[in-house]
Kinemage of the C-alpha trace (Angstrom):
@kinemage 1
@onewidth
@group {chain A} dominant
@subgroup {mainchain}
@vectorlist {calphas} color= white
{ca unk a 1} P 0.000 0.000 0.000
{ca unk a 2} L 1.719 3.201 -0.928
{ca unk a 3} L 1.526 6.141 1.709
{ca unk a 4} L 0.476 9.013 1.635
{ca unk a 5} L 3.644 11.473 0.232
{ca unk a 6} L 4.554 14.467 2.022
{ca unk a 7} L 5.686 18.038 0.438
{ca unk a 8} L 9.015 18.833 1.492
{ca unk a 9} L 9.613 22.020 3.160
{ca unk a 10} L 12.019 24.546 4.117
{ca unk a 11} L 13.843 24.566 6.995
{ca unk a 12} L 15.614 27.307 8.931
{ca unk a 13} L 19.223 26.297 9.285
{ca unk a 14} L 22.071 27.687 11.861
{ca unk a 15} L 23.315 29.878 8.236
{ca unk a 16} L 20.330 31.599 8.014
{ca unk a 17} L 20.474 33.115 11.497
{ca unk a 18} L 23.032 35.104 9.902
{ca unk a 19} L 21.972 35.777 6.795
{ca unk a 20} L 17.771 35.985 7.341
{ca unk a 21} L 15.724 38.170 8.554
{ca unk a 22} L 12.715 36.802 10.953
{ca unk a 23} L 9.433 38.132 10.658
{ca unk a 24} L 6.733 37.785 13.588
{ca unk a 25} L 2.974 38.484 13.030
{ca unk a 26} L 1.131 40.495 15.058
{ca unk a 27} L -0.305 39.100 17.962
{ca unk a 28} L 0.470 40.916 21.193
{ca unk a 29} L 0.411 45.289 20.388
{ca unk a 30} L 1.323 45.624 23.695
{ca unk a 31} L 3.690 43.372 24.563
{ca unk a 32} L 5.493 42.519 21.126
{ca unk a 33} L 7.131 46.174 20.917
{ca unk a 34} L 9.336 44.809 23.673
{ca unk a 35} L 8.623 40.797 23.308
{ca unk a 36} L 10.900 41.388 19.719
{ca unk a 37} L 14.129 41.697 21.838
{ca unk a 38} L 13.820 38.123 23.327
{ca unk a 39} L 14.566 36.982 19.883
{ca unk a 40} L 17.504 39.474 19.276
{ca unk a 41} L 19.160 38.696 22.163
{ca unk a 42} L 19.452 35.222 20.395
{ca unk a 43} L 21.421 37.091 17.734
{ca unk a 44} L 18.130 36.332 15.461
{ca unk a 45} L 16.996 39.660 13.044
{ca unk a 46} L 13.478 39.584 14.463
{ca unk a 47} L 11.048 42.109 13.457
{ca unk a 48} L 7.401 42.160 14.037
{ca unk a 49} L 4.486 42.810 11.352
{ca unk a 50} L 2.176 45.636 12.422
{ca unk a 51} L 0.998 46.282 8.549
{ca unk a 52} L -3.300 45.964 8.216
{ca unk a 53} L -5.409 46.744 5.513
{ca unk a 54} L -8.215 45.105 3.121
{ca unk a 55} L -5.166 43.061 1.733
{ca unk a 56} L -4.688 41.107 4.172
{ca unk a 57} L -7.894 39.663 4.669
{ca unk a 58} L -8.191 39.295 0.938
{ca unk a 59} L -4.772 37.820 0.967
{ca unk a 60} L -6.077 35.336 3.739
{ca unk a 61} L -8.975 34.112 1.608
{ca unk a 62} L -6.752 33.809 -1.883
{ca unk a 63} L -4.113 31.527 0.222
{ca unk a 64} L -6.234 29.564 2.648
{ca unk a 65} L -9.935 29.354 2.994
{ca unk a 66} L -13.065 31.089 4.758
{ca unk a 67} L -13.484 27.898 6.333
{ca unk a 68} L -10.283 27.618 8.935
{ca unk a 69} L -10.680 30.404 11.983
{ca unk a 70} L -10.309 34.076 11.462
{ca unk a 71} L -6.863 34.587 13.185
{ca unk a 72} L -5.160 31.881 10.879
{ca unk a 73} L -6.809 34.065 7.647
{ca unk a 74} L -5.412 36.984 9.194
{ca unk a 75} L -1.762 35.428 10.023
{ca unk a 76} L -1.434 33.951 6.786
{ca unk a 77} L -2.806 36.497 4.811
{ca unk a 78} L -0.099 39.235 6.632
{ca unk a 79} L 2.630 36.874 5.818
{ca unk a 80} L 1.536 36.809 2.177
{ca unk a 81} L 1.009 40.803 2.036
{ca unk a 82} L 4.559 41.330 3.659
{ca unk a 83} L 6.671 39.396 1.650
{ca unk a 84} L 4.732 40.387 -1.988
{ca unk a 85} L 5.366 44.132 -0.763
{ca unk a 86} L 8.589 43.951 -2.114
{ca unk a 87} L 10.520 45.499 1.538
{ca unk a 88} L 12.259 42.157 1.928
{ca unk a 89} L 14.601 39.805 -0.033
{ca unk a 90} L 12.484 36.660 0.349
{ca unk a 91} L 15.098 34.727 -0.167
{ca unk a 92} L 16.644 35.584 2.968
{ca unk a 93} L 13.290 36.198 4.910
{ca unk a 94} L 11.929 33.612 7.514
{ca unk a 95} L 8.727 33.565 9.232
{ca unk a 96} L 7.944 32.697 12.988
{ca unk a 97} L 4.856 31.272 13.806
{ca unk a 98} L 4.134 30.340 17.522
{ca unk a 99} L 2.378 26.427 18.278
{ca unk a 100} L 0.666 25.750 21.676
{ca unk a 101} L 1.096 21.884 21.341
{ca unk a 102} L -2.555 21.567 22.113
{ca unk a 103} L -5.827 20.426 20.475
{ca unk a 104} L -6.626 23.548 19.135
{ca unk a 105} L -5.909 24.258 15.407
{ca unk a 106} L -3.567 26.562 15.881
{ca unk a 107} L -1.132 23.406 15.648
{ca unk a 108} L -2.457 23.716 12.380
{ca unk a 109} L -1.847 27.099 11.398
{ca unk a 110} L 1.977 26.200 9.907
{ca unk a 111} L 0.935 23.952 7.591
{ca unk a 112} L -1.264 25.567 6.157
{ca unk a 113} L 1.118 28.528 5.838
{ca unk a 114} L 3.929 26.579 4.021
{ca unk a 115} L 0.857 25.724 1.709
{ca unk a 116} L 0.276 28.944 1.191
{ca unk a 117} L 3.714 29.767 0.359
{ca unk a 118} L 3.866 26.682 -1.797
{ca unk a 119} L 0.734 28.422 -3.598
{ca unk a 120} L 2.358 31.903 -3.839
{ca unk a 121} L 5.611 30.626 -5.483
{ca unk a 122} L 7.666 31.034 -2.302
{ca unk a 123} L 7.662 27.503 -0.893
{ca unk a 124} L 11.448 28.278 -0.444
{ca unk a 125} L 10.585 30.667 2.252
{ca unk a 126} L 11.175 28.934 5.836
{ca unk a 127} L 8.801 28.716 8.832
{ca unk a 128} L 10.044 28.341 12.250
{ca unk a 129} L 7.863 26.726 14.724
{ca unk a 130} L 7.751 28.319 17.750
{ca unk a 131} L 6.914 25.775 20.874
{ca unk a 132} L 8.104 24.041 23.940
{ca unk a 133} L 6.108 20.953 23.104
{ca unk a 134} L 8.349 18.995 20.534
{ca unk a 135} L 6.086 19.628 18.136
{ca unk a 136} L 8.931 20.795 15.367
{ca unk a 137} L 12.541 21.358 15.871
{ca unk a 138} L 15.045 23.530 13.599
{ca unk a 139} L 18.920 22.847 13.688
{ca unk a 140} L 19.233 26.218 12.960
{ca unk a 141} L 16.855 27.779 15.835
{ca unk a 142} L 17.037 27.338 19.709
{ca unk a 143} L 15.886 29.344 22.352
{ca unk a 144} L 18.846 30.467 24.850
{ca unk a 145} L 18.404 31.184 28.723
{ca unk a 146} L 19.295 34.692 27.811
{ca unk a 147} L 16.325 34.773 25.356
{ca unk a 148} L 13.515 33.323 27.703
{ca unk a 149} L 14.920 35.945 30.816
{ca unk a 150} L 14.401 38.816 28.005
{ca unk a 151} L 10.710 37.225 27.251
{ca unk a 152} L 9.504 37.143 30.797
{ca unk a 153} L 10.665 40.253 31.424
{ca unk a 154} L 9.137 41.918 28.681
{ca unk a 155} L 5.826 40.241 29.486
{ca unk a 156} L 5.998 41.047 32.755
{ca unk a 157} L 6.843 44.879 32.115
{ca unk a 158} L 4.491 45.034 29.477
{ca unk a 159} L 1.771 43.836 31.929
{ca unk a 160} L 2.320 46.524 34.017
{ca unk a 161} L 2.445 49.092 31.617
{ca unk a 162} L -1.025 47.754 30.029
{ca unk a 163} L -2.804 47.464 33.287
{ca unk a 164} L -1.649 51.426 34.310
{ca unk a 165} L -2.799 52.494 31.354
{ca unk a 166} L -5.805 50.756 31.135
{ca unk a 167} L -6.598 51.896 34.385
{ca unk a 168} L -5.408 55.476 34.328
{ca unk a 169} L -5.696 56.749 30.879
{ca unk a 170} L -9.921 57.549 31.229
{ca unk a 171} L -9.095 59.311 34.234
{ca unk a 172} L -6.043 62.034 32.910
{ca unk a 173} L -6.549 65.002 32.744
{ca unk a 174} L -3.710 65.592 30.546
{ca unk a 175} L -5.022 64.155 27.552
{ca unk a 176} L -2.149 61.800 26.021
{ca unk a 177} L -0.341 61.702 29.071
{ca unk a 178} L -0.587 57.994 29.673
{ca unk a 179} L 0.142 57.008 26.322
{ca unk a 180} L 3.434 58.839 26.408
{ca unk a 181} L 4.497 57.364 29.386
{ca unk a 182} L 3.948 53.816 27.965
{ca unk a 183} L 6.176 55.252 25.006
{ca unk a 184} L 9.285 56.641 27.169
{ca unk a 185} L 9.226 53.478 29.588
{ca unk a 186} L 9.218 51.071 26.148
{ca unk a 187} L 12.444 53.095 25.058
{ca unk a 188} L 13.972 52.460 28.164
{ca unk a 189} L 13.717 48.722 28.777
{ca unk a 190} L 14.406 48.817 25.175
{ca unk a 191} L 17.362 50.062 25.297
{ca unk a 192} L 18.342 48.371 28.641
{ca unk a 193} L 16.977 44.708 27.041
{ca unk a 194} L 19.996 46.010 23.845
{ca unk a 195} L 22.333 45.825 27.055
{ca unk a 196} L 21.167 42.997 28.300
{ca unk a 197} L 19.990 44.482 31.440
{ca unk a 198} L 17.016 44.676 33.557
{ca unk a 199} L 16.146 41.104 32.431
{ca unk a 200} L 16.593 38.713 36.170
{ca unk a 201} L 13.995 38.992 38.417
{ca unk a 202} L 16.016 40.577 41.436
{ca unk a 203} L 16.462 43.408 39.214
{ca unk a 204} L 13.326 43.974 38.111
{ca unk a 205} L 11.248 44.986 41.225
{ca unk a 206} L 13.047 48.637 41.451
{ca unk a 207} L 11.878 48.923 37.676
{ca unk a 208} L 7.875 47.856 38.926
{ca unk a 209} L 8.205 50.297 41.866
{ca unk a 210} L 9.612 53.009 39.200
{ca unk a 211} L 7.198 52.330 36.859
{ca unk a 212} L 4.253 53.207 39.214
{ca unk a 213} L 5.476 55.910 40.943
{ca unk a 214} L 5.291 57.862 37.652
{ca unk a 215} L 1.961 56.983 36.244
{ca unk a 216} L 0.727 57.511 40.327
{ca unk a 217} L 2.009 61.251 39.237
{ca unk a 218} L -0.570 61.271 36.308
{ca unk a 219} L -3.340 63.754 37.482
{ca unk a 220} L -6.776 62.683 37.406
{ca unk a 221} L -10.213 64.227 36.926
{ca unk a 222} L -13.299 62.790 39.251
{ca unk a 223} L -15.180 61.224 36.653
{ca unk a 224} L -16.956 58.108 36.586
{ca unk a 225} L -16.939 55.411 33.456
{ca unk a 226} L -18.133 52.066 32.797
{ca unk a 227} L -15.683 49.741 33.552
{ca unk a 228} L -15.739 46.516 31.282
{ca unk a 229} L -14.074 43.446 31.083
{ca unk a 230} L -12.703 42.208 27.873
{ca unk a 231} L -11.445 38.661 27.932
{ca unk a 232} L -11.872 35.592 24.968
{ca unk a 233} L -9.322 33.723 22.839
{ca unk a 234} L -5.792 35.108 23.509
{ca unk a 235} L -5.230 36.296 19.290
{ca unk a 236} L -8.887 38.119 18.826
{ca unk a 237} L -8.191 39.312 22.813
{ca unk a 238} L -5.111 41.202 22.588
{ca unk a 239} L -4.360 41.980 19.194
{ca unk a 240} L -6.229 45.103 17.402
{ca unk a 241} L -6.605 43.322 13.775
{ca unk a 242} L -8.192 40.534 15.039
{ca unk a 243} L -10.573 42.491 17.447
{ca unk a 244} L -11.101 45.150 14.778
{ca unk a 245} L -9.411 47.967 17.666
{ca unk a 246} L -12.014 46.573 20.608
{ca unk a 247} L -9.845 48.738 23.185
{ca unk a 248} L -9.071 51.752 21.254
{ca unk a 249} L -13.227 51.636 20.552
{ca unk a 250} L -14.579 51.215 24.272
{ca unk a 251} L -11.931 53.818 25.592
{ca unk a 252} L -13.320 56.120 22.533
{ca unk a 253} L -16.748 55.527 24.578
{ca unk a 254} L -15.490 56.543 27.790
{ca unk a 255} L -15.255 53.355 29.025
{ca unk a 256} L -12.593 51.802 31.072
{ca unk a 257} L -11.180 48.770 29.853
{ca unk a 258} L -10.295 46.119 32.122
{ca unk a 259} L -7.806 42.921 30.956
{ca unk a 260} L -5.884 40.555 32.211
{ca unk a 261} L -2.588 40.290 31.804
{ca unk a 262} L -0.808 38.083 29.289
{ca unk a 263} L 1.520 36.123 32.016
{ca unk a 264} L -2.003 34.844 33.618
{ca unk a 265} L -2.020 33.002 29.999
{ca unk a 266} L 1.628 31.805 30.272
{ca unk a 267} L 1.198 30.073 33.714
{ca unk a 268} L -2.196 28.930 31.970
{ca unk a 269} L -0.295 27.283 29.638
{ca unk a 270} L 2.690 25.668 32.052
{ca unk a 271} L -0.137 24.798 34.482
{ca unk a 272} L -2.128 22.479 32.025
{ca unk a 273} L 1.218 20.153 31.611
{ca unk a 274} L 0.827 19.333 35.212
{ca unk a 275} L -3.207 19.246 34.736
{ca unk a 276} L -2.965 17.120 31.514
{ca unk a 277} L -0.448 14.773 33.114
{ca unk a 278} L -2.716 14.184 36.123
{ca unk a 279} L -6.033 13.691 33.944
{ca unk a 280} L -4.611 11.469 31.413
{ca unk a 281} L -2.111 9.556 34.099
{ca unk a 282} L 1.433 10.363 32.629
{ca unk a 283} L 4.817 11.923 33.239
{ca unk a 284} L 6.608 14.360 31.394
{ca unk a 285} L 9.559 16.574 32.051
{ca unk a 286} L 7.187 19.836 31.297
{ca unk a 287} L 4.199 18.454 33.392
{ca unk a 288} L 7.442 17.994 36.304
{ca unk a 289} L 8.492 21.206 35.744
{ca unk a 290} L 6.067 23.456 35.656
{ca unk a 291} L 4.975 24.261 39.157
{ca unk a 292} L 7.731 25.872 39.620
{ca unk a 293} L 7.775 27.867 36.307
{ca unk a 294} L 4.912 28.940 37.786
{ca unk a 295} L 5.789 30.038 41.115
{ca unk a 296} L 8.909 32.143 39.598
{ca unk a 297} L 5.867 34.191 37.161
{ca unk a 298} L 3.977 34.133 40.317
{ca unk a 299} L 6.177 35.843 42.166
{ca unk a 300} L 6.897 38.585 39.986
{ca unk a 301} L 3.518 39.339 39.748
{ca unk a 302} L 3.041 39.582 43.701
{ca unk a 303} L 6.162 42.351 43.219
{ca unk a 304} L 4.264 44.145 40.894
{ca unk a 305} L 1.238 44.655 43.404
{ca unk a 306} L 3.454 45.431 45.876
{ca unk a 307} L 4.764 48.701 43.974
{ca unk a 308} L 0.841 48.841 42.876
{ca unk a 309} L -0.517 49.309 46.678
{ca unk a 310} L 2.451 51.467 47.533
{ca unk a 311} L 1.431 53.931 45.671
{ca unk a 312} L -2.438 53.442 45.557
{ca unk a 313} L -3.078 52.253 42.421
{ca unk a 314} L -5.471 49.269 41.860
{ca unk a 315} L -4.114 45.888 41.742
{ca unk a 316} L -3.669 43.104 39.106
{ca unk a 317} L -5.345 39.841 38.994
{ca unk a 318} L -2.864 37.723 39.657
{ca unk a 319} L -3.009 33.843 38.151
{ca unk a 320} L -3.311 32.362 41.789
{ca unk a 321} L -6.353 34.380 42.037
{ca unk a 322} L -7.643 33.567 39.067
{ca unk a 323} L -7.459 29.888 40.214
{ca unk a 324} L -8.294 30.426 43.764
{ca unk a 325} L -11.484 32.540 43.728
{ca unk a 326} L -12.789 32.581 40.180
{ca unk a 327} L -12.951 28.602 39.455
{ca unk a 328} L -16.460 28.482 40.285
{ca unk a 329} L -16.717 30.302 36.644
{ca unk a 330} L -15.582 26.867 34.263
{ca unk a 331} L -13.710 23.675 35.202
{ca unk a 332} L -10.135 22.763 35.236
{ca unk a 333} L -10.340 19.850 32.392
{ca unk a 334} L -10.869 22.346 30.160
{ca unk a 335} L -7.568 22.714 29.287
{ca unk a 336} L -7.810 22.854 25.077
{ca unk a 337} L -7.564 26.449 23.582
{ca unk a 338} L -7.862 29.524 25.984
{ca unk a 339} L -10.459 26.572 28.237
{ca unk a 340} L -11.190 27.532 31.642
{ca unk a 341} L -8.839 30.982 31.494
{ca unk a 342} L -11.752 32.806 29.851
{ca unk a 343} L -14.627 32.328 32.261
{ca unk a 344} L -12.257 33.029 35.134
{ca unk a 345} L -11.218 36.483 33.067
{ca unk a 346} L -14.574 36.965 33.252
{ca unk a 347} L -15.346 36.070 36.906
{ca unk a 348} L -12.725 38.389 37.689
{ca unk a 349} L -13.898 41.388 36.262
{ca unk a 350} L -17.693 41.002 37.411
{ca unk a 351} L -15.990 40.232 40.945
{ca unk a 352} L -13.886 43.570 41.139
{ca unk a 353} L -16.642 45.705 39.753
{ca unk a 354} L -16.747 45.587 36.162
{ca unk a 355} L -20.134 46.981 34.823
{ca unk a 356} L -20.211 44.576 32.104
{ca unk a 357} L -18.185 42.158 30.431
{ca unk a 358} L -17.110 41.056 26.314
{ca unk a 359} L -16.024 37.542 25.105
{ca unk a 360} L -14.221 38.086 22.104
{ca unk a 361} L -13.780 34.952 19.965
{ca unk a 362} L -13.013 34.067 16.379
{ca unk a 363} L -16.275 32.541 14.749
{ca unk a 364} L -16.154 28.563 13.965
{ca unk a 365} L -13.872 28.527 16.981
{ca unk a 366} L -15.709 25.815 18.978
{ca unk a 367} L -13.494 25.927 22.030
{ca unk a 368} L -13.610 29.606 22.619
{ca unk a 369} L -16.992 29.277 22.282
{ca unk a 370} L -17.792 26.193 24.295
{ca unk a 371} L -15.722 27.964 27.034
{ca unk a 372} L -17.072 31.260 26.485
{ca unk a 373} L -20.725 30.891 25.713
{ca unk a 374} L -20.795 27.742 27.339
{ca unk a 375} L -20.736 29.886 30.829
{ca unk a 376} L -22.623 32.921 30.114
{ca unk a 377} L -25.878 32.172 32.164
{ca unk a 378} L -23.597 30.985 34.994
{ca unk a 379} L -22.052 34.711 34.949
{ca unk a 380} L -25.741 36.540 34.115
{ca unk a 381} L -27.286 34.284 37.196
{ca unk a 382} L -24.379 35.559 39.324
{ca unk a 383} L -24.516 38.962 38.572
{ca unk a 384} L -27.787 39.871 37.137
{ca unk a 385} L -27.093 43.715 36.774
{ca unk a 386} L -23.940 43.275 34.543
{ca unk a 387} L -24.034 43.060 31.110
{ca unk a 388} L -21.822 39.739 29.646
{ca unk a 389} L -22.226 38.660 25.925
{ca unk a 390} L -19.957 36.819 23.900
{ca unk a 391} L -18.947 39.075 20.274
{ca unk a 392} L -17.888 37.235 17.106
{ca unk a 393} L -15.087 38.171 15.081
{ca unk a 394} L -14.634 37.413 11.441
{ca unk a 395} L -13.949 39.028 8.304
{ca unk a 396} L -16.967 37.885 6.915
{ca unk a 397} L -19.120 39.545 10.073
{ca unk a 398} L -20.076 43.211 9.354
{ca unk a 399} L -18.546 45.372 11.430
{ca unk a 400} L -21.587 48.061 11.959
{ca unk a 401} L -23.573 44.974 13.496
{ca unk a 402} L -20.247 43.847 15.793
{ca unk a 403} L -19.877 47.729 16.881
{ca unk a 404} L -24.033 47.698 17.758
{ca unk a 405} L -23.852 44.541 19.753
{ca unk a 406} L -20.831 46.238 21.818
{ca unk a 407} L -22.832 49.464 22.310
{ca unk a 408} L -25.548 47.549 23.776
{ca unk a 409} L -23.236 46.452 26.284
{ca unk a 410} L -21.855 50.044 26.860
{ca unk a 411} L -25.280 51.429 26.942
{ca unk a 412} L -26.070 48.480 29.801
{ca unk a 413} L -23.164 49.253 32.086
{ca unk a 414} L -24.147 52.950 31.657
{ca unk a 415} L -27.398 52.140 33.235
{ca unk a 416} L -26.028 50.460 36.257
């Protein structure tokens, strides 16, 4: 019986580090503006995508298909607009494409993009696989203890620095003053991450406690504004193509925007090794180590509260919370896609006074959804005066019907 016969690919090897520049979709805007120098501290000429417009989309559609999730269209489809712009030698241009390991399709997601290469005439192009499951390995690309010190750091500084704003920003009087504070603190760990510095953990509580004694100096006007949770699947939650600019949109409608941070989803992520291993009866060196992977995050985030309540500004969620008090929201086997992390996002805003709450999640995605919608009337029986609904996003959705539904929450949470 004669198999089935696989494409060949191409792979990244140890030449190309040298000779390649690696390009990183969007997928975090607040984080990746400082996430990019984990990957140059591996000597590696990263540089992330921030380019959106119709052509993308229409780019996704040509080279994949309506039919796989919205965030693959919208990864593959700025892939395919980036390298036809003609701003990079494609033959020395390799893409990075992070893999969870898990049941979700985003395992998926890098085949489908080497077929989409394939399709555009630039098979020869190479993908990297980004993951700490095994899932792919490249001789030419390894992550370095130097590199994974520069990416916690930068998530945990850019956690901060989201959670001030979000926070603050509604409330300046100033107008623009929080946004340029975000801008001068991301060109100094910038510069200090070129260094190598401000990267180990001892180091990087004087940096919290600096950080929030200059956005406690912001000056505030006494007004109040809805406050509203935004949680959902981690691509459509944090990044502004996929969520069609969600944030920039409620804070345009005086709302506060409340969100939790993106190193609740990394110890999300290292917890479910240990969870997986227990449900399914295994060992693994991951499921082993991750405890205490997740007591260093931990940590750091207790450090950042602790330069929070020194100088009176509200406190983050941190993940032992989110496990501790907001459980009650979902269930701990759901461990596929963004599982039980989304209904305790949402727990946690209705419990610290959030006036309503939005699930965003990429249509056709049936674990957001099962772990979104799947807890709604659990929330709405909880907390019958806020208003929670889950909010589709897809290219094929119209956005004057998306921006409605969203206004019907704002107008709710204005009411109460």
């Amino acid at each position: 019986m004669n198999g089935t016969r696989r494409t060949p690919y191409a792979k990244f090897t140890r030449e190309m580090k040298k000779t390649h520049t690696v390009l990183i979709p969007s997928m975090l805007d607040f984080h990746f503006p400082l996430l990019v120098y984990a990957f140059r501290a591996g000597g590696y000429k990263a540089q992330v995508l921030s380019h959106f417009s119709g052509e993308v989309i229409a780019a996704g559609w040509e080279y994949s298909n309506n039919d796989i999730c919205y965030p693959a269209n919208l990864i593959i489809g700025q892939f395919i607009t980036a390298l036809k712009s003609g701003r990079y030698d494609t033959h020395k241009t390799a893409l990075l494409l992070p893999q969870t390991g898990g049941g979700c399709r985003a395992c998926n997601y890098i085949h489908l993009l080497r077929k989409a290469l394939v399709k555009a005439g630039m098979g020869y192009v190479p993908v990297i696989s980004l993951n700490v499951s095994g899932v792919e390995k490249h001789s030419g690309f390894s992550v370095t203890p130097k590199m994974l010190l520069t990416a916690c750091a930068a998530v945990m500084y850019s956690d901060l620095l989201m959670h001030l704003y979000n926070c603050t920003s509604p409330y300046e009087k100033s107008s623009g003053e929080c946004k340029r504070l975000v801008c001068v603190w991301r060109k100094r760990l910038s510069k200090a991450f070129e260094s190598g510095r401000l990267i180990l953990p001892f180091s990087m509580g004087k940096v919290f406690d600096r950080i929030c004694s200059d956005f406690s100096k912001v000056k505030k006007a006494y007004k109040k504004c809805p406050k509203i949770c935004v949680t959902g699947e981690v691509y459509v939650k944090f990044c502004s193509i996929g969520n069609d600019g969600l944030e920039d949109f409620l804070r345009g409608e005086g709302c506060e925007v409340y969100m939790s941070g993106f190193a609740n989803y990394m110890m999300y992520l290292m917890d479910n090794c240990k969870a997986d291993d227990r449900l399914y009866d295994k060992a693994t060196v991951s499921g082993a180590l991750s405890p205490l992977a997740v007591k260093v995050v931990g940590s750091m985030q207790e450090r950042m509260n602790k330069a929070l309540a020194k100088y009176s500004l509200p406190q983050m969620s941190t993940y032992k919370y989110l496990k501790e008090k907001c459980s009650w929201a979902g269930s701990f086997g759901q461990t596929m896609g963004d599982g039980w992390l989304i209904s305790a996002e949402a727990a946690d805003g209705l419990q610290n006074g959030c006036d309503g709450c939005i699930i965003a999640v990429p249509f056709g995605c049936l674990v957001s959804h099962t772990a979104a919608r799947g807890v709604i009337s659990r929330l709405r029986k909880r907390f019958p005066n806020a208003a929670v609904s889950a909010v589709d996003h897809d290219s094929g959705l119209s956005r004057i019907n998306r921006r409605n539904r969203i206004k019907m929450i704002i107008s709710f949470a204005h009411k109460y």
